[in-house]
C-alpha positions in Angstrom: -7.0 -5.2 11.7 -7.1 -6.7 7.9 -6.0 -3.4 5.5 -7.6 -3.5 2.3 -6.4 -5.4 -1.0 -5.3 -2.8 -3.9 -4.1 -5.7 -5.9 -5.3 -7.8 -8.9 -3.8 -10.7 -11.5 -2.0 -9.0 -14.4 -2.2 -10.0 -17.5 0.7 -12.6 -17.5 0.2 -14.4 -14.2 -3.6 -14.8 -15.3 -1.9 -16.8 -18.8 0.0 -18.5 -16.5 -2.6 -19.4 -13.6 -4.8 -20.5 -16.9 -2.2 -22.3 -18.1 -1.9 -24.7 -14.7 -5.7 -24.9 -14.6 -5.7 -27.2 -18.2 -2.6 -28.5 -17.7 -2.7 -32.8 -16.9 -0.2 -32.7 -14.5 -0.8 -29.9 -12.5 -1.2 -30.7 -8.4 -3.9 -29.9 -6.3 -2.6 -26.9 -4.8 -1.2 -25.7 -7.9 -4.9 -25.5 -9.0 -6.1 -24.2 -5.6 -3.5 -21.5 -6.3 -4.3 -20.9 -10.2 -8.1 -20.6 -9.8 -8.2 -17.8 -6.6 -5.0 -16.0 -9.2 -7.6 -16.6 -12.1 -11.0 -15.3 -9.6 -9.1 -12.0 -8.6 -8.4 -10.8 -12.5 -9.8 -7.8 -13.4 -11.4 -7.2 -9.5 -9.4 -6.7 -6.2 -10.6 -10.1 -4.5 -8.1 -11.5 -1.3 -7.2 -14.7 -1.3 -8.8 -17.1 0.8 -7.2 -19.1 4.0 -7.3 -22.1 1.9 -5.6 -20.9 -1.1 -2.7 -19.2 0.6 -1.9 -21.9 2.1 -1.8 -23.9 -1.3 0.0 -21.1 -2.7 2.6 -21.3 -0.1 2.9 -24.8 -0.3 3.1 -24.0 -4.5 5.9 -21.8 -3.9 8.5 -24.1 -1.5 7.5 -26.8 -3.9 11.2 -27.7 -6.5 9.3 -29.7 -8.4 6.4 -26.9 -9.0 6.2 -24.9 -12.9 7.1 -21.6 -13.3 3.8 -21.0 -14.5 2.3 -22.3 -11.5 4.5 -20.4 -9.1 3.6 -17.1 -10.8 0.1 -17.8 -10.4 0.9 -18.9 -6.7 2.9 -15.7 -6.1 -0.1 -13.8 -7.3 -2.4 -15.4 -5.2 -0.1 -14.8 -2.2 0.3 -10.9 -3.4 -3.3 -10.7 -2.7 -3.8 -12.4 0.7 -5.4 -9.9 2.8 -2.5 -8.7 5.5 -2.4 -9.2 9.4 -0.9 -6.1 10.8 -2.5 -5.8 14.3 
């Protein structure tokens, strides 16, 4: 059983996630990651399979921004959880 996502991108990690999204350099995932942070601001979307696991991958990434990781860790705040 999924519970329900409270959760949205505050005003910072939305900067940030916008941020990553025009920036040259940014990776894939890091985009992934920024765009479902950037979808879910304002509204109480989950994050997708696909984008957690960019997020993730975001996160255990040394050579990854600190604006891309917040937007990465707000993605990942709103992946739906798996209590069964």
């Amino acid at each position: 059983m999924m519970s329900e996502n409270k959760k949205s991108t505050g005003a910072q990690a939305a900067a940030d996630a916008s941020h990553t999204m025009h920036s040259k350099d940014t990776s894939k995932a890091s985009k992934t990651a920024a765009a479902s942070a950037l979808s879910q601001s304002g509204s109480t979307g989950e994050t997708g399979e696909k984008a957690s696991t960019a997020a993730s991958k975001v996160m255990r990434d040394g050579r990854t921004s600190k604006e891309s990781k917040s937007a990465a860790a707000s993605a990942l705040a709103q992946t739906p959880s798996r209590k069964t």
